[in-house]
TORKOL-4160 file (C-alpha; in steps of 0.2 Angstrom, whole numbers, padded with zeros to 4 digits, m for minus):
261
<pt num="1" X="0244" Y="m0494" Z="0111"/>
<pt num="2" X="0238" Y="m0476" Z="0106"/>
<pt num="3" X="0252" Y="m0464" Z="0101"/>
<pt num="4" X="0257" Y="m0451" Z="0116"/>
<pt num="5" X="0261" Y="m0439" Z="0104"/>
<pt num="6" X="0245" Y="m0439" Z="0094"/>
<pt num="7" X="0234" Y="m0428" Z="0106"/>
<pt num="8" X="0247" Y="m0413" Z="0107"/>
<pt num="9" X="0244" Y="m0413" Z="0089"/>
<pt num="10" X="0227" Y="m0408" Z="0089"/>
<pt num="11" X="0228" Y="m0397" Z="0101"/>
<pt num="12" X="0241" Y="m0388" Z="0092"/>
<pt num="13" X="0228" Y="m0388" Z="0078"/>
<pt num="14" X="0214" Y="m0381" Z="0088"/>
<pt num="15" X="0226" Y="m0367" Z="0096"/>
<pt num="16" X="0230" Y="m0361" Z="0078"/>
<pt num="17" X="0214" Y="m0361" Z="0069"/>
<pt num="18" X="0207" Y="m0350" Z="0084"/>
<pt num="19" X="0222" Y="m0339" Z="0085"/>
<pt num="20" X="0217" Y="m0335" Z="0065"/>
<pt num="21" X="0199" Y="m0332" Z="0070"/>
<pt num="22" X="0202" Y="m0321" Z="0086"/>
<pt num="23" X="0210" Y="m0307" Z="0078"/>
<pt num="24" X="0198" Y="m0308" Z="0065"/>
<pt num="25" X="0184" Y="m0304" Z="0078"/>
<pt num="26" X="0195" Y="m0293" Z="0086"/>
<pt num="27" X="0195" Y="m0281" Z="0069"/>
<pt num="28" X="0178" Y="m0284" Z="0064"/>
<pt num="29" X="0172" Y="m0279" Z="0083"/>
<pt num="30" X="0183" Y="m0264" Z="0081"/>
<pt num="31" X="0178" Y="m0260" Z="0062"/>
<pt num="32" X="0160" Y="m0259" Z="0068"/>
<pt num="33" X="0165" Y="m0249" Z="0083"/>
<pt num="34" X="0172" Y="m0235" Z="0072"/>
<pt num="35" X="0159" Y="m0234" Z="0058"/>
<pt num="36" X="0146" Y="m0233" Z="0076"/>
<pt num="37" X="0157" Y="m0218" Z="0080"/>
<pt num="38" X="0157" Y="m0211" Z="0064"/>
<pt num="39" X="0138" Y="m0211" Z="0063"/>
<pt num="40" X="0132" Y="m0207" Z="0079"/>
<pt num="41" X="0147" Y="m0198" Z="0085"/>
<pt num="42" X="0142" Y="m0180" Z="0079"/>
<pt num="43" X="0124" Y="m0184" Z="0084"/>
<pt num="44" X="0131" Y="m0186" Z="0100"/>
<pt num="45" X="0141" Y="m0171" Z="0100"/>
<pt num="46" X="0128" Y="m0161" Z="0094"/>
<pt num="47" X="0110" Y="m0166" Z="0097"/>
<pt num="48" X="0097" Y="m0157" Z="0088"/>
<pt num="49" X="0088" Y="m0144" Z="0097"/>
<pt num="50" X="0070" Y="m0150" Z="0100"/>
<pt num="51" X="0064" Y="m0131" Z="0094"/>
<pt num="52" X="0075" Y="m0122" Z="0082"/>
<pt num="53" X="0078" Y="m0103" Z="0090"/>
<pt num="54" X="0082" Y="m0090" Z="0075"/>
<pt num="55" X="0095" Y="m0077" Z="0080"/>
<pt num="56" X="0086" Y="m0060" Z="0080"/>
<pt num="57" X="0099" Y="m0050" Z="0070"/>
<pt num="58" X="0097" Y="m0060" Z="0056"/>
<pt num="59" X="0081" Y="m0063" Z="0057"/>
<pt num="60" X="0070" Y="m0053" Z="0041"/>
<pt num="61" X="0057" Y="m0042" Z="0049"/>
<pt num="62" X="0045" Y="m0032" Z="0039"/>
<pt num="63" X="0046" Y="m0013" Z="0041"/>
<pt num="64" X="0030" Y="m0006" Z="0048"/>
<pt num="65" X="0021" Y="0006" Z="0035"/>
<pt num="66" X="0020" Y="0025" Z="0041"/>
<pt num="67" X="0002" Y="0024" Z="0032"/>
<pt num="68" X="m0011" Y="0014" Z="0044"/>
<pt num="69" X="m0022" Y="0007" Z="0033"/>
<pt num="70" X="m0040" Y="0003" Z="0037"/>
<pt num="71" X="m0044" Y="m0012" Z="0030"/>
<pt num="72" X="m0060" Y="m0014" Z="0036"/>
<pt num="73" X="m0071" Y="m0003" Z="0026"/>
<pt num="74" X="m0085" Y="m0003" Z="0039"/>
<pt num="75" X="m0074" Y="0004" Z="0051"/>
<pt num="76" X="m0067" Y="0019" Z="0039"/>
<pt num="77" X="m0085" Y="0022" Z="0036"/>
<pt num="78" X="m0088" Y="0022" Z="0055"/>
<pt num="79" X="m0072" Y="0034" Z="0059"/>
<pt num="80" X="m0078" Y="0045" Z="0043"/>
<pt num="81" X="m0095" Y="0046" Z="0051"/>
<pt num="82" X="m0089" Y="0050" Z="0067"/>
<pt num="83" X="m0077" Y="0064" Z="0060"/>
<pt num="84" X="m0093" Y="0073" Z="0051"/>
<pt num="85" X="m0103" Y="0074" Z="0069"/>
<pt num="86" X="m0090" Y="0087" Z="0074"/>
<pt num="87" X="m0089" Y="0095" Z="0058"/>
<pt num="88" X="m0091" Y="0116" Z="0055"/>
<pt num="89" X="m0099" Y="0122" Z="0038"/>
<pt num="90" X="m0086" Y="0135" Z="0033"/>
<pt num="91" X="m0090" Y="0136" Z="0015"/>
<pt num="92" X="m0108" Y="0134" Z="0004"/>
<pt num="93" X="m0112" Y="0136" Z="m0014"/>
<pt num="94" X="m0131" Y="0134" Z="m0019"/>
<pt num="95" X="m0126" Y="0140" Z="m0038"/>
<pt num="96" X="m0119" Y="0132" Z="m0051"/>
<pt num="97" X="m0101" Y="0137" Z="m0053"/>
<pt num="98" X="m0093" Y="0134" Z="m0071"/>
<pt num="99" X="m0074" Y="0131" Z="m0076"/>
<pt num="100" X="m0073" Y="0132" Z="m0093"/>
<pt num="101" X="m0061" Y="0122" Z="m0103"/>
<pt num="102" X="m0044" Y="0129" Z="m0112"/>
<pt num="103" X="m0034" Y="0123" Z="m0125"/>
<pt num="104" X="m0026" Y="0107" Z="m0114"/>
<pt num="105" X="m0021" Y="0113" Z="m0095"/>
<pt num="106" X="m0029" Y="0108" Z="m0080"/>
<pt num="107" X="m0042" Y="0123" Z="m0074"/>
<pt num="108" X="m0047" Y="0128" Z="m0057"/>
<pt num="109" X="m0056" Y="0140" Z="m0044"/>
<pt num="110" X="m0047" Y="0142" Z="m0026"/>
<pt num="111" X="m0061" Y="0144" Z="m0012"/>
<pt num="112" X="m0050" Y="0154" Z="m0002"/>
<pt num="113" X="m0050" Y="0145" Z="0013"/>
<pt num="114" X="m0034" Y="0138" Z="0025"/>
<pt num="115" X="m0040" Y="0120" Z="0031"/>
<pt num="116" X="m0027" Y="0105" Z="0034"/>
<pt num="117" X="m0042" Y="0094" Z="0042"/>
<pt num="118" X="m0060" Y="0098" Z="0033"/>
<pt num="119" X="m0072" Y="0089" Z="0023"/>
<pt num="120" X="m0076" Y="0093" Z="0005"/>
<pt num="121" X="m0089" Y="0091" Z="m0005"/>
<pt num="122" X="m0098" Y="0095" Z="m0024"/>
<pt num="123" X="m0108" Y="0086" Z="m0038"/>
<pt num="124" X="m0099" Y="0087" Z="m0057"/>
<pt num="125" X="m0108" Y="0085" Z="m0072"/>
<pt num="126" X="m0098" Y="0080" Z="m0086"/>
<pt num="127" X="m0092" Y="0092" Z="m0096"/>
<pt num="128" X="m0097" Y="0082" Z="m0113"/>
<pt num="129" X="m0096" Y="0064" Z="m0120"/>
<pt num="130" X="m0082" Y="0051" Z="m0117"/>
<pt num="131" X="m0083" Y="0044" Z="m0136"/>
<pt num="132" X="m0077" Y="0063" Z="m0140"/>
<pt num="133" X="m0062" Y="0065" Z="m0128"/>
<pt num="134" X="m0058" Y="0059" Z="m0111"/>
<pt num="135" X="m0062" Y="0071" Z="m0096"/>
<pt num="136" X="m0060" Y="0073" Z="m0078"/>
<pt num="137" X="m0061" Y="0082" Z="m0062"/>
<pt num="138" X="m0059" Y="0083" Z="m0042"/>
<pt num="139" X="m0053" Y="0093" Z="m0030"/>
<pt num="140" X="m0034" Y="0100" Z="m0023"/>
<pt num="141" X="m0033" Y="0101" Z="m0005"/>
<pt num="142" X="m0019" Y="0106" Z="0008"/>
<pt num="143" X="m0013" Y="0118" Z="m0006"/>
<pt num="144" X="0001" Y="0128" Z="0002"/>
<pt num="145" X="0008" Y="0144" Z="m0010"/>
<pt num="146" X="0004" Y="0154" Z="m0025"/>
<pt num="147" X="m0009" Y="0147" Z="m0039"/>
<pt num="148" X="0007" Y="0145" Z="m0051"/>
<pt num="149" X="0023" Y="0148" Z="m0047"/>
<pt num="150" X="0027" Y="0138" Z="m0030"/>
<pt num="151" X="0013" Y="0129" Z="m0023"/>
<pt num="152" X="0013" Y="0109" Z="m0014"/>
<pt num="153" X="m0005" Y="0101" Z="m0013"/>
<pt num="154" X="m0014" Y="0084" Z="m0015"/>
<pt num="155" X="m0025" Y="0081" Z="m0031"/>
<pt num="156" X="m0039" Y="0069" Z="m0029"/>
<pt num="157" X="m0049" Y="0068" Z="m0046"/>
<pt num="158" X="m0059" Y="0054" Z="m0056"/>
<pt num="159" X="m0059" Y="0051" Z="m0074"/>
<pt num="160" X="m0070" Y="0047" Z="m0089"/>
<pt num="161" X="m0063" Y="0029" Z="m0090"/>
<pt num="162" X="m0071" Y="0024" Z="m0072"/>
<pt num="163" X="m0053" Y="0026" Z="m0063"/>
<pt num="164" X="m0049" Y="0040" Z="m0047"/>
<pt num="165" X="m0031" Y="0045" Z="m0045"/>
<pt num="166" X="m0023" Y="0055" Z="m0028"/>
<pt num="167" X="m0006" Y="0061" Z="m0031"/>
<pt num="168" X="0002" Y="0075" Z="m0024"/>
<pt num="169" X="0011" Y="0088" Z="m0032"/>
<pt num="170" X="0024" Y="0103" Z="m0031"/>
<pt num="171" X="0033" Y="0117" Z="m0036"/>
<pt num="172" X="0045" Y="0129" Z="m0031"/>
<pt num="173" X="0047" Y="0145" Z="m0044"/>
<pt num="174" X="0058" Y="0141" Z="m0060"/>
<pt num="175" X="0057" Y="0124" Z="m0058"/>
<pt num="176" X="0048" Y="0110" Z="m0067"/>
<pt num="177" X="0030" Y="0104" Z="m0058"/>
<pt num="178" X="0034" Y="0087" Z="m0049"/>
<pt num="179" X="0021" Y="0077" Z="m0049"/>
<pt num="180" X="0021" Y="0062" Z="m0036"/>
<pt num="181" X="0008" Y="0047" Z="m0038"/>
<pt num="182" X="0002" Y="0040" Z="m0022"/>
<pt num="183" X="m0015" Y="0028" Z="m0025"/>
<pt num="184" X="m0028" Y="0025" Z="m0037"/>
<pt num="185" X="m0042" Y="0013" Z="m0041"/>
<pt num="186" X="m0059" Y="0009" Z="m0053"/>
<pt num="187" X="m0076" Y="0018" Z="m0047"/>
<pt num="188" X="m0090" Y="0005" Z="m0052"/>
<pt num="189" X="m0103" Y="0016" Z="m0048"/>
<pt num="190" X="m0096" Y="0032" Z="m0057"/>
<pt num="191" X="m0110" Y="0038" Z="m0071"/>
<pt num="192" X="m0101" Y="0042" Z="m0088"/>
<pt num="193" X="m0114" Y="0043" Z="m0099"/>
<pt num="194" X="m0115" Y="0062" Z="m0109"/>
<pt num="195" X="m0127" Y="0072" Z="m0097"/>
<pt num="196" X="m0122" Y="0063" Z="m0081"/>
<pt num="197" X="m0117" Y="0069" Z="m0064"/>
<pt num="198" X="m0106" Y="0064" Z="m0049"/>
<pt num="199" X="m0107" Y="0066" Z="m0031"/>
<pt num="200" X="m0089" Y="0070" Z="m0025"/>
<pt num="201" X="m0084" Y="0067" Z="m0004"/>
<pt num="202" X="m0068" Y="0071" Z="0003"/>
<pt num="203" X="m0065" Y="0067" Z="0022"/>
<pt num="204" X="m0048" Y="0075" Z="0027"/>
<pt num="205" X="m0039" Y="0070" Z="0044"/>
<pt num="206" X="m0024" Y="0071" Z="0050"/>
<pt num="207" X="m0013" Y="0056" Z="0037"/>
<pt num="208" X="m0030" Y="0049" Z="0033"/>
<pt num="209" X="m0044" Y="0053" Z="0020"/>
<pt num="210" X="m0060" Y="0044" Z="0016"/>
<pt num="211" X="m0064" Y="0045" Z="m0001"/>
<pt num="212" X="m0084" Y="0043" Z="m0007"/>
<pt num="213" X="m0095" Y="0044" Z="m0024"/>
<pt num="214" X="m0112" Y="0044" Z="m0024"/>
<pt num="215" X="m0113" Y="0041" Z="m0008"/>
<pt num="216" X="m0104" Y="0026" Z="m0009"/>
<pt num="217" X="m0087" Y="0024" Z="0000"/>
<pt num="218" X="m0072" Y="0020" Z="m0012"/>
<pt num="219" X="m0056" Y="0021" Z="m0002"/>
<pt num="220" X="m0044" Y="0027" Z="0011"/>
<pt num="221" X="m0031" Y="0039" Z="0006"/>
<pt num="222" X="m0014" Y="0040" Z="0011"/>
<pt num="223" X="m0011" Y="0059" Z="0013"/>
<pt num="224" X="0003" Y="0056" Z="0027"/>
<pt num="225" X="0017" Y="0066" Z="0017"/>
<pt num="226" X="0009" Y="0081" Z="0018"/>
<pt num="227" X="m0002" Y="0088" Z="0034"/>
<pt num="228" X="0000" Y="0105" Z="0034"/>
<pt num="229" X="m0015" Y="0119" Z="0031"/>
<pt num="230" X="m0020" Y="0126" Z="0015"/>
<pt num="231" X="m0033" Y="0129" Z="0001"/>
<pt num="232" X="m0047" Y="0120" Z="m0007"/>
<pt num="233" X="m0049" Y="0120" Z="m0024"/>
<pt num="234" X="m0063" Y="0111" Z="m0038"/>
<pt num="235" X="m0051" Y="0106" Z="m0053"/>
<pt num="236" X="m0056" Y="0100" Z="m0070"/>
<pt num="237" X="m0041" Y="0093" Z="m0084"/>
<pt num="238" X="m0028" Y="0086" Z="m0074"/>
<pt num="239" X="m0020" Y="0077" Z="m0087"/>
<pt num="240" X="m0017" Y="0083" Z="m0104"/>
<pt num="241" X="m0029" Y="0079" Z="m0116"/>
<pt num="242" X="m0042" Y="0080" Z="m0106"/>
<pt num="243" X="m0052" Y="0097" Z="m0109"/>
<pt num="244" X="m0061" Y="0101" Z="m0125"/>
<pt num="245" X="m0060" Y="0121" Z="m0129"/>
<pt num="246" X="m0078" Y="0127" Z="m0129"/>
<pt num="247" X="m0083" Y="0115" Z="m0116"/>
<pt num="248" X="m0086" Y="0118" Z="m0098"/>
<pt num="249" X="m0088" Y="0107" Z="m0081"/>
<pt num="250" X="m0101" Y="0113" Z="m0071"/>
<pt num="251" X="m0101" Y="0111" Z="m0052"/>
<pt num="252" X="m0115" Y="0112" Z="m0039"/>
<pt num="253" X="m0116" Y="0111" Z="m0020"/>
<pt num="254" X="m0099" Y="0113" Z="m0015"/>
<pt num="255" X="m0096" Y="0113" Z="0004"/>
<pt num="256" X="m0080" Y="0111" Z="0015"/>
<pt num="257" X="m0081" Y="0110" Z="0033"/>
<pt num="258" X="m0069" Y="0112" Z="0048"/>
<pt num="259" X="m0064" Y="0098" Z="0058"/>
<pt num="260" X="m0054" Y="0107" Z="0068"/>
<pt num="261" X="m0066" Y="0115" Z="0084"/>
């Protein structure tokens, strides 16, 4: 006869092996359940914005440049153009005007003329060869006081080494000339050779100038620091070093018209 108490026994084994395994699962359930929340929780919490909005104060914007460049150079051609229809012939020269070199300063011959918005314009024949000494020459325009002592104006000049300078300068009685660059650039057409000769344009107006040799247009110019009226002048030895005493740089056809009606 089978013994009564043999079936308790085994399911006091069953009862125990699953009261081991229970709270096992029970811990597992609840481990994964809190590495689930760990992971996905601040996802949750925080979901990523499906376009990321930049808050405007901190945002870096780049200041807008006072100078409006032209960047097309068929359209500065085209406003230039456009400015010399309405032009005024104020000053002619059919001779041949000479400024002769000194021992190293620059050398100039006002027109006497009070212009803020004109056109200028002059061929240059080089004063001697390059291989001897380095030369240049241009024009001053907007120049505003005396010849020496307290005067503001803008410089535009070339030089024998194919490269144009604009740079502005000023003065105010006992103190030093301050001298203040503003552009340059390389001429490819320029002539250098010994008995060459250059064809010198100047379209002033307003911030903006248009700058041509031989007929070819170079550049804008950023004349925006200074707009007020004054003098024309045809320059020769900007720098030092670049006259040779005995020498002279002769200048023909020079004409400045009005833009102004």
């Amino acid at each position: 006869m089978p013994n009564k108490n043999s079936q308790p026994k085994t399911q006091s084994k069953d009862f125990s092996l699953k009261s081991l395994i229970l709270p096992v699962i029970i811990t597992g359930i609840f481990g994964i359940t809190v590495a689930l929340i760990n992971v996905f929780g601040p996802l949750l919490a925080n979901p990523t914005p499906d376009k990321i909005i930049p808050n405007p104060s901190v945002v870096s914007v780049r200041p807008v440049e006072s100078f409006p460049t032209v960047v097309d150079n068929t359209s500065a051609q085209s406003t230039a153009t456009a400015l010399s229809q309405n032009a005024k012939l104020v000053f002619s020269s059919q001779s041949k005007m000479e400024l002769k070199h000194n021992k190293g300063g620059i050398v100039y011959a006002l027109a006497g003329i009070n212009l803020s918005d004109l056109i200028i314009e002059a061929k240059f024949y080089n004063p001697y060869n390059r291989e001897v000494k380095e030369w240049s020459y241009g024009f001053s325009f907007r120049r505003e006081g005396d010849a020496t002592d307290n005067f503001d104006l803008f410089d535009i000049y070339i030089q024998s080494d194919s490269q144009w300078f604009l740079n502005r300068k000023q003065k105010q009685f006992e103190q030093d000339e301050v001298p203040t660059f503003i552009q340059q650039g390389v001429i490819k057409n320029l002539d250098i050779s010994p008995n060459g000769a250059n064809k010198v344009r100047v379209v002033v107006s307003g911030s903006i100038g248009y700058f041509y040799v031989n007929d070819d247009f170079i550049s804008t110019l950023d004349i925006s620091s200074m707009q007020k009226s004054g003098d024309v002048a045809i320059v020769t030895g900007l720098n030092p070093n670049q006259t040779l005493l005995g020498a002279s740089t002769i200048i023909e056809g020079l004409k400045i018209w009005s833009l102004k009606p």
